[in-house]
Backbone as JSON Lines, residues from 0, in Angstrom:
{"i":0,"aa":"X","n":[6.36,-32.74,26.91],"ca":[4.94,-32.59,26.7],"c":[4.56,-33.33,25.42]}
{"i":1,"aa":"X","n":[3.55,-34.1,25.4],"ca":[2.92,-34.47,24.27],"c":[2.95,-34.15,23.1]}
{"i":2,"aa":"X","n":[2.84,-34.4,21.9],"ca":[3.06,-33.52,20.52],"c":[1.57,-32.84,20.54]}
{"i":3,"aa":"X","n":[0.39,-33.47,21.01],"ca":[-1.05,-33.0,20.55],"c":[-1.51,-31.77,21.98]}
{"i":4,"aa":"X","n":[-0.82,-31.74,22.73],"ca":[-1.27,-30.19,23.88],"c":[-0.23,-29.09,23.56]}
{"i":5,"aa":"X","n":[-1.12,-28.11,23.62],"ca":[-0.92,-26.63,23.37],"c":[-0.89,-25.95,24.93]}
{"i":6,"aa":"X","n":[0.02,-25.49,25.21],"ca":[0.13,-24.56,26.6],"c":[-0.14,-23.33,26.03]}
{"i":7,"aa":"X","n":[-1.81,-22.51,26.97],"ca":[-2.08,-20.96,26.63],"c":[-0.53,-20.56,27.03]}
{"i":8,"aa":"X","n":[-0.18,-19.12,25.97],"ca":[0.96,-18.43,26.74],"c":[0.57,-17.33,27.78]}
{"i":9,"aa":"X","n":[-0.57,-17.11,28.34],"ca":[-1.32,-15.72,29.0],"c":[-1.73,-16.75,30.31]}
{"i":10,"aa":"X","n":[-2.51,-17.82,30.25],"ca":[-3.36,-18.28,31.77],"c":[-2.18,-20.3,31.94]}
{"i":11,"aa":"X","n":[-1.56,-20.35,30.82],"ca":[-1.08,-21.66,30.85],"c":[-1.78,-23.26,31.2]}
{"i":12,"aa":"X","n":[-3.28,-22.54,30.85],"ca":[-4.27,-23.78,30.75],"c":[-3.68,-24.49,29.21]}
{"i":13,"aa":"X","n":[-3.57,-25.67,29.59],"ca":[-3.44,-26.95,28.49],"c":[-4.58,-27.34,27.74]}
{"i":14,"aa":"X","n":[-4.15,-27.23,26.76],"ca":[-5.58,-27.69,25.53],"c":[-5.0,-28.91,24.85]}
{"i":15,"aa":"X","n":[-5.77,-30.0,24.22],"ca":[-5.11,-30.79,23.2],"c":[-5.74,-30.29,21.98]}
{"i":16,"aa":"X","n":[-4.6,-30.16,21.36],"ca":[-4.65,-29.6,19.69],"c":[-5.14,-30.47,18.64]}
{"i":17,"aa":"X","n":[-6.01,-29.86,17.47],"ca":[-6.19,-30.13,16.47],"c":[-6.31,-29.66,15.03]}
{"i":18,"aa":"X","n":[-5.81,-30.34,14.03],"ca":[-5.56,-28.94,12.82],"c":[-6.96,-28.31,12.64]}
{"i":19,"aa":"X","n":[-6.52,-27.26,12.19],"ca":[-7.89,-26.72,11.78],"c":[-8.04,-25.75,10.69]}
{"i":20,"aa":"X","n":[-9.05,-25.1,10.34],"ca":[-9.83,-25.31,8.99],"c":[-9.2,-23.7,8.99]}
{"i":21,"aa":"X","n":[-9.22,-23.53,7.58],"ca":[-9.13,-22.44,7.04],"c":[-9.01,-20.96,7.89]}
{"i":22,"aa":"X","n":[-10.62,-20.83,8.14],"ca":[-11.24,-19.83,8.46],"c":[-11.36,-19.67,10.37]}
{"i":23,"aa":"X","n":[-10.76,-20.91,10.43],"ca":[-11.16,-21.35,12.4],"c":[-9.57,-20.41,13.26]}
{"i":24,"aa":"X","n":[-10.49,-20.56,14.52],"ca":[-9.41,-19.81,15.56],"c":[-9.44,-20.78,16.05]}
{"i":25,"aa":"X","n":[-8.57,-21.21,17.06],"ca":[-8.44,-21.94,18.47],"c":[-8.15,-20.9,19.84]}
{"i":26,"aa":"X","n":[-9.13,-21.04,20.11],"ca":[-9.37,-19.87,21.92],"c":[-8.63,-20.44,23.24]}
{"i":27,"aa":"X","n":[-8.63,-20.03,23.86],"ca":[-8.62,-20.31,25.18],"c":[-9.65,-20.72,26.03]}
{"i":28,"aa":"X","n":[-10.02,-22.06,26.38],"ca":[-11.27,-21.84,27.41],"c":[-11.35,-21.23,28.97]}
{"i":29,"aa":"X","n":[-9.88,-20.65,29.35],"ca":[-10.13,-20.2,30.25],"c":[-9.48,-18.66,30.35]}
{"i":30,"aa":"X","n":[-9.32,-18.13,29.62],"ca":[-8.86,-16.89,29.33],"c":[-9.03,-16.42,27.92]}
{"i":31,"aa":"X","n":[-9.53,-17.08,26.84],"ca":[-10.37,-16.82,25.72],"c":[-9.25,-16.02,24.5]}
{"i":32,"aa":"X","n":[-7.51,-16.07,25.19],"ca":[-6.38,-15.85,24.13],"c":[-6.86,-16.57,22.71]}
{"i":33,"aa":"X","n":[-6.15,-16.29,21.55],"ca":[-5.89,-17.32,20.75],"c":[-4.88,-17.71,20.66]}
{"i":34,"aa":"X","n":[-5.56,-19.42,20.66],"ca":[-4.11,-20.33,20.52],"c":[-3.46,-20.37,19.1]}
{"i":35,"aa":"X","n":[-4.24,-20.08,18.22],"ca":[-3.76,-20.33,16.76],"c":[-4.77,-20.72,15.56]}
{"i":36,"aa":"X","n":[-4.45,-19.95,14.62],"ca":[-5.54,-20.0,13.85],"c":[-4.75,-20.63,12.27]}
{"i":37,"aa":"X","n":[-6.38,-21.08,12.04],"ca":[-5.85,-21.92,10.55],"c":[-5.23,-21.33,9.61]}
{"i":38,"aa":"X","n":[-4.68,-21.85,8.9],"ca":[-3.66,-21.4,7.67],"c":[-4.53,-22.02,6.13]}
{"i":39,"aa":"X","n":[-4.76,-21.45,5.25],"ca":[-5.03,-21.74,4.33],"c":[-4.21,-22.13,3.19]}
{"i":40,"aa":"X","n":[-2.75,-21.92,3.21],"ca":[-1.53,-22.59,3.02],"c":[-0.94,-23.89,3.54]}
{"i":41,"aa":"X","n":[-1.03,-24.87,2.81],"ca":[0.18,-25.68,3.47],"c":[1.7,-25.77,3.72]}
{"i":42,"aa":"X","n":[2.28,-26.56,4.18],"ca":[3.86,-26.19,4.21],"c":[4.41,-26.45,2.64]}
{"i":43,"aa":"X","n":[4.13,-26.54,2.23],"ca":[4.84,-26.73,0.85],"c":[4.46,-24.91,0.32]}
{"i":44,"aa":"X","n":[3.49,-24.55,0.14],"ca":[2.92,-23.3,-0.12],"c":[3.76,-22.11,0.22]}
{"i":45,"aa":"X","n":[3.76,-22.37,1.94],"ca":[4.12,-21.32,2.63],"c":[5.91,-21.46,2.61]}
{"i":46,"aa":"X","n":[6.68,-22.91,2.27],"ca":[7.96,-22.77,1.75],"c":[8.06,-21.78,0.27]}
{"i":47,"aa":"X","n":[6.88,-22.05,-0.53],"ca":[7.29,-21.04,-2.05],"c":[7.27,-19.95,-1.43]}
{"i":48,"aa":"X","n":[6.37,-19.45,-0.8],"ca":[6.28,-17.7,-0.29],"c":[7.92,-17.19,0.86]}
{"i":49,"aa":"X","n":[8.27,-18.66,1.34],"ca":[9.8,-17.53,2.13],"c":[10.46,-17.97,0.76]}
{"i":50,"aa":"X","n":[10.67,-18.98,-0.25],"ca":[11.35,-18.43,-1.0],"c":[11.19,-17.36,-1.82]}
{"i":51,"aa":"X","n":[10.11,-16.81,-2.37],"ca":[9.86,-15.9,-2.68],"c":[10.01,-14.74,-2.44]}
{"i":52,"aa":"X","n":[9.97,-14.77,-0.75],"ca":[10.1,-13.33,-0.2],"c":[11.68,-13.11,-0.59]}
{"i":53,"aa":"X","n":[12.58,-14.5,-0.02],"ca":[13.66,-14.37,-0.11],"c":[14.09,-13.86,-1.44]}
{"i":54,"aa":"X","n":[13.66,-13.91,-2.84],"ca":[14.27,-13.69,-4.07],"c":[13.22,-12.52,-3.79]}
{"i":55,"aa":"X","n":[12.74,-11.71,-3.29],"ca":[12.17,-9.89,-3.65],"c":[12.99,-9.73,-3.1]}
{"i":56,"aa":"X","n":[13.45,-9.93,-1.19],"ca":[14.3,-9.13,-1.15],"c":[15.45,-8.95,-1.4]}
{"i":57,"aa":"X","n":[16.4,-9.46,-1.96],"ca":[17.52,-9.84,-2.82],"c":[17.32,-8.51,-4.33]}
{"i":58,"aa":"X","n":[16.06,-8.68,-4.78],"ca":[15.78,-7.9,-6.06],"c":[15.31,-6.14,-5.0]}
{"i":59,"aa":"X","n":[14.63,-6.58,-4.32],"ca":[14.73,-4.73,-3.48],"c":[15.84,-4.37,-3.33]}
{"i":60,"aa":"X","n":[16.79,-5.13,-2.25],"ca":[17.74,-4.76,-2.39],"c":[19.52,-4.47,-3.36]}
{"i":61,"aa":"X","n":[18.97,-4.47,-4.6],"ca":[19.77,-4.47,-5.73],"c":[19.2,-3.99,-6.6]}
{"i":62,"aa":"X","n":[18.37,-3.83,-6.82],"ca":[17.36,-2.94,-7.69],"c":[16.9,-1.4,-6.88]}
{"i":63,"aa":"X","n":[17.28,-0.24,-8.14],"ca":[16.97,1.29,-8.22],"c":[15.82,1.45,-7.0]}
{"i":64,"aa":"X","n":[15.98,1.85,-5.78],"ca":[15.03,2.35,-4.93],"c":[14.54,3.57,-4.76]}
{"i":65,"aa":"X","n":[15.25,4.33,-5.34],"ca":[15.1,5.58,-5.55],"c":[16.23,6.37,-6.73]}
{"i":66,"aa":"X","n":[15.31,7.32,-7.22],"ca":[15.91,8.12,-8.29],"c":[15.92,9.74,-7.07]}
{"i":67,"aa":"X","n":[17.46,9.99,-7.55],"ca":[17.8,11.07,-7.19],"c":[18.5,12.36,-7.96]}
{"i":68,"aa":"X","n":[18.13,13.45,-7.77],"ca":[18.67,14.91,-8.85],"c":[18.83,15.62,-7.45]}
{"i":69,"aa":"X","n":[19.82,16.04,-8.05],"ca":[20.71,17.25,-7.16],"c":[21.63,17.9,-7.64]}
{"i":70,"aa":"X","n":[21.7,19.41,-7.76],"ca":[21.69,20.46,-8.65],"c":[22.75,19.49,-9.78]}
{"i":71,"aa":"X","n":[21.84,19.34,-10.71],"ca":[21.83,18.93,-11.98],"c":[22.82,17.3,-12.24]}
{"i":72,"aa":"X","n":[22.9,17.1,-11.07],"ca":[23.97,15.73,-11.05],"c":[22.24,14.85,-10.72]}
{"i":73,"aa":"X","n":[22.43,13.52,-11.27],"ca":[21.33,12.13,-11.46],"c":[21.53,11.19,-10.81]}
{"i":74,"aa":"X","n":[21.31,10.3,-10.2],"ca":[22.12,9.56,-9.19],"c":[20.74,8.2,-9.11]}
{"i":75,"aa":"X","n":[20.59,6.84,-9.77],"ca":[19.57,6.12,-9.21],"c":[20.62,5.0,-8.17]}
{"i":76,"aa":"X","n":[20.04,4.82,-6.95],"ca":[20.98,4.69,-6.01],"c":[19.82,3.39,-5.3]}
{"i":77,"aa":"X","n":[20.35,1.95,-4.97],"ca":[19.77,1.32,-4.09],"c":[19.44,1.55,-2.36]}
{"i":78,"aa":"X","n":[18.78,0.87,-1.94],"ca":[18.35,0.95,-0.38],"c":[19.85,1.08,0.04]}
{"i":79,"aa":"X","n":[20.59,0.28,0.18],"ca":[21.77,-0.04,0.87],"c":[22.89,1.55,0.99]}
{"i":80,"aa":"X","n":[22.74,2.21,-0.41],"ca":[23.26,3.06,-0.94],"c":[22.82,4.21,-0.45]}
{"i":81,"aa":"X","n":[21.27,4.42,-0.55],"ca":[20.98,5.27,0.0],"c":[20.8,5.18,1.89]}
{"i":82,"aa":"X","n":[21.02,4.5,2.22],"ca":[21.1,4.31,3.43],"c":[22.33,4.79,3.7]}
{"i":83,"aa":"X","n":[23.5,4.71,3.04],"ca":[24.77,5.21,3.22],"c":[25.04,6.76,3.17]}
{"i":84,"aa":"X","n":[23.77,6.95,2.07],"ca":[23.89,8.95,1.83],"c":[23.25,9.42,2.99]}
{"i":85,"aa":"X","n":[22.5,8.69,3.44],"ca":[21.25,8.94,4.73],"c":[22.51,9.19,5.63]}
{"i":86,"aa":"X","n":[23.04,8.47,6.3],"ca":[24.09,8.21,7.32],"c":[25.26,9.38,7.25]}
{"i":87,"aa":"X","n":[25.49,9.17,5.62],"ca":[26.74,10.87,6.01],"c":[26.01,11.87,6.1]}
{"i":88,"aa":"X","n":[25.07,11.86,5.73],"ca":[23.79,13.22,6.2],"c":[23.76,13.76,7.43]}
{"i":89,"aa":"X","n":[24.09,12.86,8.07],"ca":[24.17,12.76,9.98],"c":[23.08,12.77,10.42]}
{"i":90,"aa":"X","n":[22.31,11.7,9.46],"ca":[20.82,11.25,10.05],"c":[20.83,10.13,10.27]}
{"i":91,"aa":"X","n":[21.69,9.53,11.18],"ca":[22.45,8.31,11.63],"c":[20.85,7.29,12.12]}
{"i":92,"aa":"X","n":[19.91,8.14,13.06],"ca":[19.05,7.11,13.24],"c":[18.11,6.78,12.41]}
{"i":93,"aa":"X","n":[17.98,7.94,11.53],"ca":[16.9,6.93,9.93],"c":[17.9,6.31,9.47]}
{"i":94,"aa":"X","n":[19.05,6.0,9.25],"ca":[19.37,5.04,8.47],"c":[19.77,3.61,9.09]}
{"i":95,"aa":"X","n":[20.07,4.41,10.65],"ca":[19.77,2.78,11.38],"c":[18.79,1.99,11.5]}
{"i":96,"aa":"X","n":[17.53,2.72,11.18],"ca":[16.38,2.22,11.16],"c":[16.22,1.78,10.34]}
{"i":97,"aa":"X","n":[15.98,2.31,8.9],"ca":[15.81,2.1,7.75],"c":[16.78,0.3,7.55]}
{"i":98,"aa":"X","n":[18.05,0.32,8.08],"ca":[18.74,-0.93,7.48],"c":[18.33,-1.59,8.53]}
{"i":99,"aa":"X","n":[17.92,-1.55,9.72],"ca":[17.44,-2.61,10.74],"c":[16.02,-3.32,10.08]}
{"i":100,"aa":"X","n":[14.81,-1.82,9.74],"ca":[13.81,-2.51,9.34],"c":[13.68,-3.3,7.91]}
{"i":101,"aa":"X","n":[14.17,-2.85,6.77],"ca":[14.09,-3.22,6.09],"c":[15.1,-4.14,5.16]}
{"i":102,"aa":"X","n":[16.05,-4.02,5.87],"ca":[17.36,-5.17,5.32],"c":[17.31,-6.53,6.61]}
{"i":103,"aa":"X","n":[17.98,-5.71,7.64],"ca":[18.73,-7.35,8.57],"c":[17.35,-7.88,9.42]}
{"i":104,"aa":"X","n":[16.31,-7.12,9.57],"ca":[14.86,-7.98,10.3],"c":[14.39,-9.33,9.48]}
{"i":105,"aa":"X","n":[13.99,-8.03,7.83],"ca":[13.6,-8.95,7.05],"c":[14.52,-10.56,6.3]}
{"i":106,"aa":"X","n":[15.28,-10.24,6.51],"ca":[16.51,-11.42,6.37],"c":[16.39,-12.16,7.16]}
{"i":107,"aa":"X","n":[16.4,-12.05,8.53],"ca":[16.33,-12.97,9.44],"c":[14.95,-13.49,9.39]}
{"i":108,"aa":"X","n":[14.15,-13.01,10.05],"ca":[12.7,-13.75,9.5],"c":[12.31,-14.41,8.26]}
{"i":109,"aa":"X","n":[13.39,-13.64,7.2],"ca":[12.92,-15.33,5.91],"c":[14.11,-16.21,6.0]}
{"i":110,"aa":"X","n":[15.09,-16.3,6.79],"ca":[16.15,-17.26,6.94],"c":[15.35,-18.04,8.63]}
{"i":111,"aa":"X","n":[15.06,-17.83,9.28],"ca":[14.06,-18.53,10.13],"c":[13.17,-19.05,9.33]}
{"i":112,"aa":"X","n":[12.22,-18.77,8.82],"ca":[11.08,-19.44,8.17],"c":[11.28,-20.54,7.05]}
{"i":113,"aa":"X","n":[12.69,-20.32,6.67],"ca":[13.26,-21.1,5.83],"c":[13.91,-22.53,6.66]}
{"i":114,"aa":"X","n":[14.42,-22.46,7.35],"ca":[14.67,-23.25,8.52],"c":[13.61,-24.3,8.73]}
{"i":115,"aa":"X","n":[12.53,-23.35,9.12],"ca":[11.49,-24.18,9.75],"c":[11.24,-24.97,9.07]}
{"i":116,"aa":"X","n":[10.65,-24.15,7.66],"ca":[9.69,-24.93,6.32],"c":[10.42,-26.09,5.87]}
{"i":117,"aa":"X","n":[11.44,-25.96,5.73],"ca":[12.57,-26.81,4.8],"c":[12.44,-28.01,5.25]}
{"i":118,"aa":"X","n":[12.66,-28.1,6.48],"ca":[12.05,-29.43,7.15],"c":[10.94,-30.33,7.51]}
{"i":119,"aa":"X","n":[10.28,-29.5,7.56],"ca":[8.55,-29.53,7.27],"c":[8.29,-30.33,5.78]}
{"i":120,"aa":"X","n":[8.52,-29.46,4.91],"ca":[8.53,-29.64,3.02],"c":[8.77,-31.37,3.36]}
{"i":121,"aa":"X","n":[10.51,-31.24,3.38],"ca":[10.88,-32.57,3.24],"c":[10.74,-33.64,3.89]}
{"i":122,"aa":"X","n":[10.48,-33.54,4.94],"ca":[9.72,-34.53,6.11],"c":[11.31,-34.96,6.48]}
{"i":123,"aa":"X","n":[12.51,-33.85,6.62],"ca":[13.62,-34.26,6.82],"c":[13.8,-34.15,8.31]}
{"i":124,"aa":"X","n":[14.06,-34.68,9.05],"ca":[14.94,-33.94,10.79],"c":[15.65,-33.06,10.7]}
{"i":125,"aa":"X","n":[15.88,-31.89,11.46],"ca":[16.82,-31.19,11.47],"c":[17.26,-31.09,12.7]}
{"i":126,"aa":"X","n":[18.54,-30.73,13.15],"ca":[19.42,-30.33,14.51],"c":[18.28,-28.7,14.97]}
{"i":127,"aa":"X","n":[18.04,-28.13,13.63],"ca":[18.13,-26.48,14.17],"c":[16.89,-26.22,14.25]}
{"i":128,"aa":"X","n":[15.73,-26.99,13.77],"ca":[14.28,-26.87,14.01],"c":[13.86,-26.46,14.94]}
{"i":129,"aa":"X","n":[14.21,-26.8,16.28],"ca":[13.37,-26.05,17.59],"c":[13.66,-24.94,18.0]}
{"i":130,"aa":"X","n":[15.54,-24.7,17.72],"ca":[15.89,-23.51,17.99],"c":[15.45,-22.14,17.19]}
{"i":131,"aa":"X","n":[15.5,-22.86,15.75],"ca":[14.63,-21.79,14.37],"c":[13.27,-21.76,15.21]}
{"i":132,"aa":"X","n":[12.31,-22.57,15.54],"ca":[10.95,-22.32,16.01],"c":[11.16,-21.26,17.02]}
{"i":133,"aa":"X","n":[11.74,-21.76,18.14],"ca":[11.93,-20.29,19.19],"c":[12.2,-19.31,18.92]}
{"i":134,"aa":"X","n":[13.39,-19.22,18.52],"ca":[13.58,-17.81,17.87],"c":[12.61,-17.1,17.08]}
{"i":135,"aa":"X","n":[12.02,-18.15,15.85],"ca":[11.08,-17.16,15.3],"c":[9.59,-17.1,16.3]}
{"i":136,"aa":"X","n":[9.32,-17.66,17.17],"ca":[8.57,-17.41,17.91],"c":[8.46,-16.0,18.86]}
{"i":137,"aa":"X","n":[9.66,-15.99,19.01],"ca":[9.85,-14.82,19.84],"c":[10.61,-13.62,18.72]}
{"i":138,"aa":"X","n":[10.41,-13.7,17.84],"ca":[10.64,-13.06,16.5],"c":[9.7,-12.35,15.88]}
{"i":139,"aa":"X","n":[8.84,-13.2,16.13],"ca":[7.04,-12.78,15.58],"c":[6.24,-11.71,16.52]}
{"i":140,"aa":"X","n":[6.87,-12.09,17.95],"ca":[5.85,-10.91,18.56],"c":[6.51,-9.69,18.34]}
{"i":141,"aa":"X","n":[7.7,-9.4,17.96],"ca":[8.24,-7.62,17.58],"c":[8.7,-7.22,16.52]}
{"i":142,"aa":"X","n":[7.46,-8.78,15.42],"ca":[7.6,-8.23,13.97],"c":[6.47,-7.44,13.54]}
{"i":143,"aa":"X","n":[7.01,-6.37,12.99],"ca":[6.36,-5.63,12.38],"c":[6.53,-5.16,10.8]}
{"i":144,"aa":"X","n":[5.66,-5.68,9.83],"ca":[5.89,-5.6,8.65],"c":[5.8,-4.88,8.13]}
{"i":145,"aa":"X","n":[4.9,-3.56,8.69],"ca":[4.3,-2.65,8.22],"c":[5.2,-1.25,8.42]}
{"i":146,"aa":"X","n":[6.0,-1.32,9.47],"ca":[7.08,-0.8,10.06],"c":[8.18,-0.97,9.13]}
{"i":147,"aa":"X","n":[8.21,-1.87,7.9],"ca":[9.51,-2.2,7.14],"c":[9.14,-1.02,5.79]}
{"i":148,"aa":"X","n":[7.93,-1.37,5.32],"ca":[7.3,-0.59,4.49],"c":[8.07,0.97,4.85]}
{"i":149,"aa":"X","n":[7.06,1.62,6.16],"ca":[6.81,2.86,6.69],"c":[8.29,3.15,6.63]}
{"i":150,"aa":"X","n":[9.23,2.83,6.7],"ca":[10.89,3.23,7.11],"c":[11.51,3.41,5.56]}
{"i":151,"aa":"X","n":[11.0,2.66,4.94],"ca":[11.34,2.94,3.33],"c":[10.58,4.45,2.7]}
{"i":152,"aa":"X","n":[9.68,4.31,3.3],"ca":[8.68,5.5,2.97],"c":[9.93,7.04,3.18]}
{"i":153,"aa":"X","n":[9.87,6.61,5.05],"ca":[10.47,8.12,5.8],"c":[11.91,8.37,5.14]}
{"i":154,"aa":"X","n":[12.89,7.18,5.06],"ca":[14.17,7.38,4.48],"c":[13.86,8.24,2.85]}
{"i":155,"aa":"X","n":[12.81,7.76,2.41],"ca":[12.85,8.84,0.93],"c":[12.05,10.03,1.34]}
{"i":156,"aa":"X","n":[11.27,10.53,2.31],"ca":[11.02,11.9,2.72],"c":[11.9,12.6,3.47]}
{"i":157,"aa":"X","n":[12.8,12.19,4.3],"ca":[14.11,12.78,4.81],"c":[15.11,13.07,3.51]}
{"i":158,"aa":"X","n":[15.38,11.96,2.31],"ca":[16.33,12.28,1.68],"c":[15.74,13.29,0.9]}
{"i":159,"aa":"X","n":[14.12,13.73,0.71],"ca":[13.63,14.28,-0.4],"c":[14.63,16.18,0.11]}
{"i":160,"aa":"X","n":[14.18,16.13,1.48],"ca":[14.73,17.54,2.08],"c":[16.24,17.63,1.28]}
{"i":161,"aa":"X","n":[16.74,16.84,0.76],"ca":[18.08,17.19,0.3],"c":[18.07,16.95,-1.09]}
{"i":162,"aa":"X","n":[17.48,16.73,-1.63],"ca":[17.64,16.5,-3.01],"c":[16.03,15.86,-3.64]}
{"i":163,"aa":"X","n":[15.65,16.24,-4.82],"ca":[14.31,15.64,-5.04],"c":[14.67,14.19,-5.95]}
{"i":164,"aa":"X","n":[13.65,13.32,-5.15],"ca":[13.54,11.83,-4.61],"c":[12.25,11.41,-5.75]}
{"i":165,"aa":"X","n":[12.53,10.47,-6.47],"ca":[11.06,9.53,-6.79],"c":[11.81,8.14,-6.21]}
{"i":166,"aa":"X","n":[10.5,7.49,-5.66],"ca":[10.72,6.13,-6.04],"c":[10.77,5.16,-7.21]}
{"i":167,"aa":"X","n":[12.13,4.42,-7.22],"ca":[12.12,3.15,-8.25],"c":[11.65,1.79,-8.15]}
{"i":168,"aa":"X","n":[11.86,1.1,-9.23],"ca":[11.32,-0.58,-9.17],"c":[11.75,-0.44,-7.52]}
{"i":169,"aa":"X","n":[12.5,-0.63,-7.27],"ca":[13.17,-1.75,-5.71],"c":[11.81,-1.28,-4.53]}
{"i":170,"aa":"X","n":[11.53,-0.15,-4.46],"ca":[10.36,0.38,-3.75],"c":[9.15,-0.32,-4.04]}
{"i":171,"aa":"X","n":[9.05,-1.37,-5.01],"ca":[7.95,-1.77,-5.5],"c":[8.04,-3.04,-4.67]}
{"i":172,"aa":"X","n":[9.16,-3.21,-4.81],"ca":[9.64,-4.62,-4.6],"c":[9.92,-4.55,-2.9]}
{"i":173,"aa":"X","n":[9.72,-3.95,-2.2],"ca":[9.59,-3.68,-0.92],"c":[8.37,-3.59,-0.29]}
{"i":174,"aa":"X","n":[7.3,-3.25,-1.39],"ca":[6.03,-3.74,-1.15],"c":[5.53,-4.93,-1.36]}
{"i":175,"aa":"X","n":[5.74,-5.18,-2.23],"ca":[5.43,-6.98,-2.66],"c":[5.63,-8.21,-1.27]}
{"i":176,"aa":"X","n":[7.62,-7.21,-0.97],"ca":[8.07,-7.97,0.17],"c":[7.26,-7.91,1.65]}
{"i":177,"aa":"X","n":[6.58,-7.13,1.68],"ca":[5.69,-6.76,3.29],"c":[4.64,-7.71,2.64]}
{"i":178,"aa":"X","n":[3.87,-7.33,1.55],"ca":[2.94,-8.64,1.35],"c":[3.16,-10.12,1.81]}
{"i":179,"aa":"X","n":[4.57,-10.4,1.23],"ca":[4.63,-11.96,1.29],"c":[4.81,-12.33,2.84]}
{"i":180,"aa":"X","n":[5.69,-11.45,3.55],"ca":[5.89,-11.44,4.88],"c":[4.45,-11.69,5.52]}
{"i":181,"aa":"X","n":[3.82,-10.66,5.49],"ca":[1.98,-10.75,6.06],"c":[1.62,-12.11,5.67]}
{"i":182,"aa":"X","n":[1.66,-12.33,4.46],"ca":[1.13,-13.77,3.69],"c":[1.9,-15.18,4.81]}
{"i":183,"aa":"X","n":[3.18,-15.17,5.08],"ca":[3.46,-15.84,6.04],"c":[3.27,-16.01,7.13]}
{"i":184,"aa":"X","n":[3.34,-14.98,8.0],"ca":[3.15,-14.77,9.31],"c":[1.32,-14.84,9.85]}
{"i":185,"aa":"X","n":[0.52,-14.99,8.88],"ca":[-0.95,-14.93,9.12],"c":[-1.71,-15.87,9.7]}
{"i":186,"aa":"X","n":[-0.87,-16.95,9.35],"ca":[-1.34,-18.28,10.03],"c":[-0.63,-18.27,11.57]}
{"i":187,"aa":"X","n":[0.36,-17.7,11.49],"ca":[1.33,-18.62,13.49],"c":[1.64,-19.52,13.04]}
{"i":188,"aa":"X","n":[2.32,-20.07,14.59],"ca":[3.34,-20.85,13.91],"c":[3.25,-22.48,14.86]}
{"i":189,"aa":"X","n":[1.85,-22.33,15.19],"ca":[1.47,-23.49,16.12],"c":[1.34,-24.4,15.41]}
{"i":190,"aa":"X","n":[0.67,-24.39,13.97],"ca":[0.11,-25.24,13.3],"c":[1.98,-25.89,12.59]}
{"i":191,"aa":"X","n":[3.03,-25.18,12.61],"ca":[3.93,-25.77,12.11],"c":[4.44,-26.5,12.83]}
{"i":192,"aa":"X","n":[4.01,-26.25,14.43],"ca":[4.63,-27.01,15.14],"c":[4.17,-28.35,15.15]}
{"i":193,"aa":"X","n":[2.96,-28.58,14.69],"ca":[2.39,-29.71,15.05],"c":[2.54,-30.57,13.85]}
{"i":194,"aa":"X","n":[3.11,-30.23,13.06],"ca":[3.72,-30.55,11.87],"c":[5.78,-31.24,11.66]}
{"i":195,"aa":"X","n":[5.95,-31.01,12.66],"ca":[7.32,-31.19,12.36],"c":[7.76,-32.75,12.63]}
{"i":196,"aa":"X","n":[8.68,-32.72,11.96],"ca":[9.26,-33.65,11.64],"c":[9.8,-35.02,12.55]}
């Protein structure tokens, strides 16, 4: 197919593509989907933000996520860590959750986006570009960022039942990280396509 037509994914009417502005959608004219909407980032931009995300979550995950007391013992313990106290708890599915949503999702989606961008940035070819595009294509529809947040939340109200829980820096830094994620994913990923290398 052409580099400039867009196939709807809902009615598979063909459009020919054009970049577009900031604030613009691209519709469907015969089923009225959106094809993709503008980005107010360019690829150079939206490469600082997966690196970025990439160095929060690196600092969430290594940095104090929670402070813990239990009869009179202190314990400030990372995600990873406390995911481990979660688990001998024999609350096996918050902590599967907890490390699905907020460790190995978010990893993969900024090691995809990194993929993509990198090549983009440099105006280099890559072997893994289309396969990184698919994947994160089909990555994006059962991402949920807000879901990474919410699982950090429940893992420190489950652990609170056993011991009283504040959140630390790394919890901060798990918010920052759903930001930058949103901040990426806001545009789609049509406009990168029409961009590549």
């Amino acid at each position: 197919m052409p580099q400039d037509l867009v196939v709807c994914e809902h009615c598979n009417a063909v459009h020919h593509w054009r970049p577009l502005a900031s604030a613009e959608v691209a519709r469907c004219s015969r089923c009225a989907a959106v094809l993709g909407r503008g980005h107010r980032l360019d690829v150079h931009a939206l490469l600082a933000l997966a690196i970025a995300a990439a160095v929060v979550l690196l600092i969430a995950n290594t940095t104090t996520v929670i402070d813990l007391r239990l009869r009179g013992a202190h314990a400030s313990i990372t995600l990873p860590e406390a995911i481990h106290i979660t688990w001998q708890q024999n609350e096996h599915l918050v902590a599967v959750a907890a490390a699905v949503t907020a460790i190995v999702a978010p990893a993969l989606l900024i090691g995809l986006r990194l993929l993509v961008l990198w090549p983009l940035a440099t105006r280099q070819p890559s072997a893994h570009f289309v396969w990184a595009m698919r994947v994160l294509h089909e990555a994006s529809r059962w991402s949920m960022v807000e879901v990474m947040t919410v699982s950090g939340a429940i893992a420190i109200v489950r652990m609170a039942k056993l011991a009283h829980a504040m959140p630390g820096p790394g919890m901060l830094a798990f918010g920052a990280l759903a930001l930058l994620l949103a901040a990426l994913e806001s545009g789609g990923l049509k406009h990168l396509w029409m961009e590549r290398p």
